[in-house]
N, C-alpha and C positions, 0 to 999 in steps of 0.2 A: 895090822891092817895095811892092804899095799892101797895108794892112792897116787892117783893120776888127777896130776890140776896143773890148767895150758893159762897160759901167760905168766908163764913162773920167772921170768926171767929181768921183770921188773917189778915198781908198785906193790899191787895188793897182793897179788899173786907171786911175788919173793917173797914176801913178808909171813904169808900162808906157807909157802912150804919150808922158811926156815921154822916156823912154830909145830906143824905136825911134824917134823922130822925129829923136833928135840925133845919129842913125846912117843918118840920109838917104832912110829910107823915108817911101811919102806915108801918111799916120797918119789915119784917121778917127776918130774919137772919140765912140762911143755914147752918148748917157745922156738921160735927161729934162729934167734940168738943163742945158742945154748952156753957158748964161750962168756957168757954173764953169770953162769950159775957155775962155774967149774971153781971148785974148790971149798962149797958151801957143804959143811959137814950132815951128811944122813938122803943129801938132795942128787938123785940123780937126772941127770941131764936127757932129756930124749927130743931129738929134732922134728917139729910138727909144724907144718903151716897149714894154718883151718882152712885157706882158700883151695884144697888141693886134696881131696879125699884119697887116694894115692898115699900120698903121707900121713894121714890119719891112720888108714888101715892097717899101712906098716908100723907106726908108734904103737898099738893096739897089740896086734901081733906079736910085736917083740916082747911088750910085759906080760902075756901070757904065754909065753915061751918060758922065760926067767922064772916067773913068780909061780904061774899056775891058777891064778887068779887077779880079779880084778875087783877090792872089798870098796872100794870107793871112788865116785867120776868128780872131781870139782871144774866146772865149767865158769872159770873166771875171766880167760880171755875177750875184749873187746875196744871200740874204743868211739868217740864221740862224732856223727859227721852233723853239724850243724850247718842250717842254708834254707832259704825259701824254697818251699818245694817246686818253685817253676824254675829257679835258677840251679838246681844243684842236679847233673847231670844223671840220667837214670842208669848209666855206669856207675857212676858213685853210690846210687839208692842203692843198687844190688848189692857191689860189696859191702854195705854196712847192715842189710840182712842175712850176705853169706857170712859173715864172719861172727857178727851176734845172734845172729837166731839160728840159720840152716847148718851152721859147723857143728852149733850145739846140740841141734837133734839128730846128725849123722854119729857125733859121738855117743851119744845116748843109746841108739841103736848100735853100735858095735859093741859095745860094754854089759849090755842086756844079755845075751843070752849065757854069757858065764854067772852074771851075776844071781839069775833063775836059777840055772842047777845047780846053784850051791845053795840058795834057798833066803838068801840075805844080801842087800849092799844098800849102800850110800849115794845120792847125788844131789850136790846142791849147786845151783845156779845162781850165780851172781848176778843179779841184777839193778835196779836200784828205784830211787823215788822218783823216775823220769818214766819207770811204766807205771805212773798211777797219779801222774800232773803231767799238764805240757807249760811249757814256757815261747815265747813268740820265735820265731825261726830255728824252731829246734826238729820240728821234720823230721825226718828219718831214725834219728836218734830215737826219738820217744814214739815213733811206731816200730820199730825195735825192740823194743824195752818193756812194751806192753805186749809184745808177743810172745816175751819169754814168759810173761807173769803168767800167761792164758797158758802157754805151752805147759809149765812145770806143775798151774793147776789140776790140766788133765792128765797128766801123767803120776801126779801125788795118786790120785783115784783107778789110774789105771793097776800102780806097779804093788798096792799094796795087797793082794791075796798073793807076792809071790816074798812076802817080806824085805820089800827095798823101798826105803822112805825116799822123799821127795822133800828137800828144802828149799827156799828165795831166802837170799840175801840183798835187802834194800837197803844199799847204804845213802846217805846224805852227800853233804860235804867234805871228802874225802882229800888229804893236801898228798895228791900225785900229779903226774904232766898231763893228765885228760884235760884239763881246766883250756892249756895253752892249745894243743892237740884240735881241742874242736874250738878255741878260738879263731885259730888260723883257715881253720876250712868254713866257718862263717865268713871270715876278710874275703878268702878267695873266690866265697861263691855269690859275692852280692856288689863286687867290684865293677864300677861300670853298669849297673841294673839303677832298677827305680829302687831297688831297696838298702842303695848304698849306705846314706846317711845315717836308716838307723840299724842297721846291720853291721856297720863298724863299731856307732855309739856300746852297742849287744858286746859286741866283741871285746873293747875296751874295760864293760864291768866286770865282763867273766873273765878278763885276765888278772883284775884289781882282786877278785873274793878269791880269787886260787892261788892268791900271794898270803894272804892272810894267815897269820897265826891261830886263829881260830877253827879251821880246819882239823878234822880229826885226823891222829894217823892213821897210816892202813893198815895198824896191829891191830887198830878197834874193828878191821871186817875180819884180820885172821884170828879175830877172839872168837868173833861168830861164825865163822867155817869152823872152827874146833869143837866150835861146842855142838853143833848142827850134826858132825861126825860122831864123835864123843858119847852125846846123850844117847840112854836107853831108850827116851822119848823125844825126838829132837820135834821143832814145831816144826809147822808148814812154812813161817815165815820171822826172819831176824829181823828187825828195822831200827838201822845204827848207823853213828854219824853224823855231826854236827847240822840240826836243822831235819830230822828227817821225820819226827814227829809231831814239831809246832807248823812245820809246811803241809804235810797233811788234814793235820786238821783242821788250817784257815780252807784249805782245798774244797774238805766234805763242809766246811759250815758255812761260806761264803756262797752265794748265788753266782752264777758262771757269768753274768756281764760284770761285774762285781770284780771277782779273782782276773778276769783280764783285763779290767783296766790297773787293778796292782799289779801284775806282770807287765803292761808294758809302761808304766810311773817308774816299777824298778827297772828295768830294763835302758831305761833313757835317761837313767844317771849321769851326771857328768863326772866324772875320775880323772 
């Protein structure tokens, strides 16, 4: 199986394509960095930056050059921009739909029509338990997040008379640098606003729980992109991850004044 999956060059997405590769598929490996993945056995390298369709089209191109096909898309690149949505610049909104949502459906779209005349492929979308809860100043991120869930839905229904499945991967609590990542861009976006006080407090828990040992690896999402791939019947959806099934279900059984005043009780932890 040849397989194409962007943000390979850290995290979940190294961790993904060191596991499909030592399972004998040919493994391309996305990221801007590609000087991170050079010398990881079965992983090759291909330079993509999602904000830049331009280089999409030519990553694209070139493993259909090589291979002759394209058996599977993993779309795992992204990353967290948390902030009040008055404070976090509508620059910043955009790049964090171009990069988790609009990169992923230009890649979708470029991957589709070989994947039709062959009559079979693979795509799964990483996503997580942020499109299906929100939490207080998380913004962008989790309407993000919720638009890959709705995107991959309708495309699971669209692509299957052409035999190409459609997987979500919802992981939890996952021990990579997202945690710090969208720490930092809550600090920056509430500095000096009204929503300082508790948009640092926000920042300080989520850098406390992304320290934790209790955190799953990121082998537990590349167990679930392999098997998503793998299976003869892969499901519509993985959901793994420290936390990602006891948060949802307080989510559906709790009443929504309810679930936000525990979000923002957790959230104004003192750490």
């Amino acid at each position: 199986m040849v397989v194409l999956i962007t943000g390979a060059s850290s995290g979940i997405g190294l961790s993904a394509a060191r596991k499909l590769a030592s399972q004998g598929h040919i493994v391309y490996g996305a990221a801007r960095r590609v000087e991170l993945m050079e010398g990881i056995p079965g992983v090759i390298p291909i330079r993509m930056d999602l904000t830049d369709k331009a280089s999409m089209e030519e990553g694209v191109k070139a493993i259909l050059e090589a291979e002759g096909r394209i058996d599977a898309l993993v779309n795992n690149a992204g990353y967290g921009s948390f902030g009040p949505l008055e404070t976090v610049p509508m620059e910043e909104a955009r790049r964090q739909m171009e990069v988790n949502v609009f990169a992923l459906a230009e890649l979708v779209k470029m991957v589709l029509p070989s994947m039709r005349a062959q009559g079979s492929g693979r795509i799964v979308n990483v996503s997580s338990i942020a499109g299906l809860m929100t939490m207080p100043m998380g913004g962008w991120y989790h309407v993000s997040k919720y638009s890959v869930e709705a995107l991959s839905d309708t495309l699971r229904m669209d692509l299957r008379q052409f035999g190409i499945r459609v997987s979500l991967i919802e992981p939890g609590g996952i021990k990579t640098p997202w945690g710090d990542i969208a720490a930092t861009h809550l600090e920056d976006s509430v500095r000096g606003t009204a929503y300082e006080k508790a948009g640092l407090a926000e920042a300080r828990v989520m850098r406390k729980g992304y320290s934790l040992n209790v955190l799953s690896s990121p082998d537990v999402v590349a167990r679930a992109i392999s098997r998503a791939l793998n299976a003869r019947h892969p499901r519509a959806r993985y959901r793994i991850g420290t936390g990602s099934h006891i948060v949802i279900f307080f989510r559906r059984l709790l009443p929504t004044r309810l679930w936000d005043a525990a979000c923002r009780a957790f959230m104004s932890l003192k750490v």
